[in-house]
C-alpha positions as CSV (number, residue, x, y, z in Angstrom):
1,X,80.7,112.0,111.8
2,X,78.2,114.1,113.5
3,X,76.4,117.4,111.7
4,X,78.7,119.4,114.7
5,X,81.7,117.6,113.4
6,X,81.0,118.0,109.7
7,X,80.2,121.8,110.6
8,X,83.9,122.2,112.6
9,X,85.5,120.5,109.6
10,X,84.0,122.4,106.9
11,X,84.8,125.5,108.9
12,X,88.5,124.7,109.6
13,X,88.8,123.5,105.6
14,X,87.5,127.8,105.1
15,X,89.7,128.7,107.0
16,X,92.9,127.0,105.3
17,X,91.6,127.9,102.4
18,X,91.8,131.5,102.9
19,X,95.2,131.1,104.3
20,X,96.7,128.8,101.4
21,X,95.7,128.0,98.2
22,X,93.8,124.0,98.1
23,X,92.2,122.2,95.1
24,X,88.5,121.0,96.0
25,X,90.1,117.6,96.3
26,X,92.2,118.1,98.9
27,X,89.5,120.6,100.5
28,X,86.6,118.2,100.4
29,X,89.3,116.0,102.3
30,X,90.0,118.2,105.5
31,X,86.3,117.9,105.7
32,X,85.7,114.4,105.7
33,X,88.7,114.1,108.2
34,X,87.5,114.8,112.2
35,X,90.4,116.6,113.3
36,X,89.9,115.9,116.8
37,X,90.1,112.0,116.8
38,X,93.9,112.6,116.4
39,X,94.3,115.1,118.8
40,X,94.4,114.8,122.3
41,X,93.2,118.1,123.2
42,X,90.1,117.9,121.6
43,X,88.7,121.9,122.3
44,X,91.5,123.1,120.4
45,X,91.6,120.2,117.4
46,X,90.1,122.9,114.6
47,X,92.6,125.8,115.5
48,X,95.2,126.0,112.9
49,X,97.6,125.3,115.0
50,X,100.4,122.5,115.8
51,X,99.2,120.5,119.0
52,X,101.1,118.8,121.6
53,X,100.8,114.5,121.5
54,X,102.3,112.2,123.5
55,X,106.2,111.5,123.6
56,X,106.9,114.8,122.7
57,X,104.9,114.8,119.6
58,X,102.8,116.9,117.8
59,X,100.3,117.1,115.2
60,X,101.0,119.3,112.9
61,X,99.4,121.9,112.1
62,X,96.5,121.9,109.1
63,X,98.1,124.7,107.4
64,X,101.2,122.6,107.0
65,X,99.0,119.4,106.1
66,X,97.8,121.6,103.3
67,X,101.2,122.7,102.3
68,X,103.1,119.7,102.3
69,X,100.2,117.8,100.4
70,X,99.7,120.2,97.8
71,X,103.3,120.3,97.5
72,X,103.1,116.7,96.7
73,X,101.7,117.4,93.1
74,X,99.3,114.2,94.2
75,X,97.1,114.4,91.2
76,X,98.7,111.6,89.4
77,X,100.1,109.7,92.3
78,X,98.6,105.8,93.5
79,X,100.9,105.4,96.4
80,X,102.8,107.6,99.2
81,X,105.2,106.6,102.1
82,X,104.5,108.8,104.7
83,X,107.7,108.8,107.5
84,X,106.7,109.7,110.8
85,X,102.7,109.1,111.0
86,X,102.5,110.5,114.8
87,X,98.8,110.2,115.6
88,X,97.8,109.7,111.8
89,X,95.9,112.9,110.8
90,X,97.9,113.6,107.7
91,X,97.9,110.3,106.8
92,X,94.1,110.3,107.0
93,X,94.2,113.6,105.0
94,X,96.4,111.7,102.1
95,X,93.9,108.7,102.2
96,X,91.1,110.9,100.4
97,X,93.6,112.5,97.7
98,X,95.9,109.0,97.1
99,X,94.8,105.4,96.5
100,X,97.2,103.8,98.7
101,X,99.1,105.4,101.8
102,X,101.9,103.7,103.7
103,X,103.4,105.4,106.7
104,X,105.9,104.5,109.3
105,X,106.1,105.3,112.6
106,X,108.8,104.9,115.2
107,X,107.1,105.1,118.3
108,X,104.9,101.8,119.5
109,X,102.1,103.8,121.1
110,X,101.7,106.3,118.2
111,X,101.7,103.5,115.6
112,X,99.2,101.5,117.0
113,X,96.6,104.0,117.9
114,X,96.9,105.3,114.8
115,X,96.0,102.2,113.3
116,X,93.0,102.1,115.2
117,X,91.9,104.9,114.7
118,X,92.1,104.4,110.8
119,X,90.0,101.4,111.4
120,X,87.7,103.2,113.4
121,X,87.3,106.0,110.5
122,X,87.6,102.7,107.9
123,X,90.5,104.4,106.4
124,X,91.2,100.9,104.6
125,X,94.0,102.4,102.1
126,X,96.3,102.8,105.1
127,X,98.6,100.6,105.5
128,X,100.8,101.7,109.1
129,X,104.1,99.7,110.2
130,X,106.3,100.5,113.6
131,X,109.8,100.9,112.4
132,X,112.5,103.4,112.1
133,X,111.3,105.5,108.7
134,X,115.1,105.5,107.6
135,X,114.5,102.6,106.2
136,X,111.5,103.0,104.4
137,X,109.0,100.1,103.7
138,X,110.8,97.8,100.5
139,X,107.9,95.7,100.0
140,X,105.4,97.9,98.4
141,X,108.0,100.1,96.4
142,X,108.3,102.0,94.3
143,X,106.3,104.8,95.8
144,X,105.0,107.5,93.7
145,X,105.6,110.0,96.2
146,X,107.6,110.0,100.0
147,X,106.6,113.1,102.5
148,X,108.6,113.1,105.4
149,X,106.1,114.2,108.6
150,X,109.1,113.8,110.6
151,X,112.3,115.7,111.5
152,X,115.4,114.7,108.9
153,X,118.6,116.3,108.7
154,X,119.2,113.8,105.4
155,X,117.5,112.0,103.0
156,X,118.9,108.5,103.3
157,X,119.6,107.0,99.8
158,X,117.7,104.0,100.7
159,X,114.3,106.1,100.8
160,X,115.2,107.9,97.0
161,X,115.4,104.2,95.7
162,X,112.2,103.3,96.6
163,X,110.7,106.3,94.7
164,X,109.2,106.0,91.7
165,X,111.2,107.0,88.1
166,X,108.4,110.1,88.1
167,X,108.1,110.7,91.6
């Protein structure tokens, strides 16, 4: 990442921070993260806003990154499954705060580029799989933590038994 990059990072991690209350964890983490790699629209990758991807996607916005992983109590967690990875971002996010993230995604496209672009950023803790996220991902269970990224109107039961007794 560039000195530009860094800068737009470090300014968009301010900027949450003044919004929502983050640990210096999860704050030096939006700054090692280039927003814009997941983002199609690239000018706008640092608002704090959601953004449109592709097959009626969209990634969500940082503010709710923050949110959701704060709200994961991640201190003491090893491993997360992440359903609905979309183009990656809070995936990459989790990567810096958890030792090992698993995420699902249901659309081909969206999987695979975001597995490339993990590789790209040598995001190595990532581990992505194209599947329906109802399901969950069995072989690495249990999972300390599970944060759905992705609309649900239920939690299937399948998903709560591959949590952790403390998760």
């Amino acid at each position: 990442m560039n000195t530009f990059e860094q800068k737009r990072c470090q300014n968009m991690a301010e900027e949450i921070a003044q919004k929502v209350f983050i640990n210096e964890e999860l704050f030096n983490a939006f700054c090692q993260i280039p927003r814009e790699i997941f983002s199609p629209l690239k000018a706008h990758a640092y608002r704090l806003d959601a953004l449109p991807l592709a097959n009626s996607q969209w990634i969500s916005s940082p503010l709710t990154v923050a949110k959701m992983t704060m709200a994961l109590d991640f201190k003491n967690a090893d491993s997360i499954l992440e359903i609905g990875c979309g183009s990656g971002y809070q995936a990459a996010i989790l990567s810096k705060v958890i030792r090992r993230v698993f995420t699902i995604e249901r659309i081909e496209n969206l999987a695979k580029k975001a597995a490339q672009t993990f590789r790209e950023l040598e995001l190595f803790n990532i581990n992505v799989k194209f599947d329906d996220g109802q399901n969950g991902w069995k072989n690495y269970a249990p999972y300390d933590r599970i944060l759905f990224s992705a609309y649900a109107t239920q939690i299937p039961e399948i998903l709560l038994d591959q949590l952790s007794d403390d998760g």
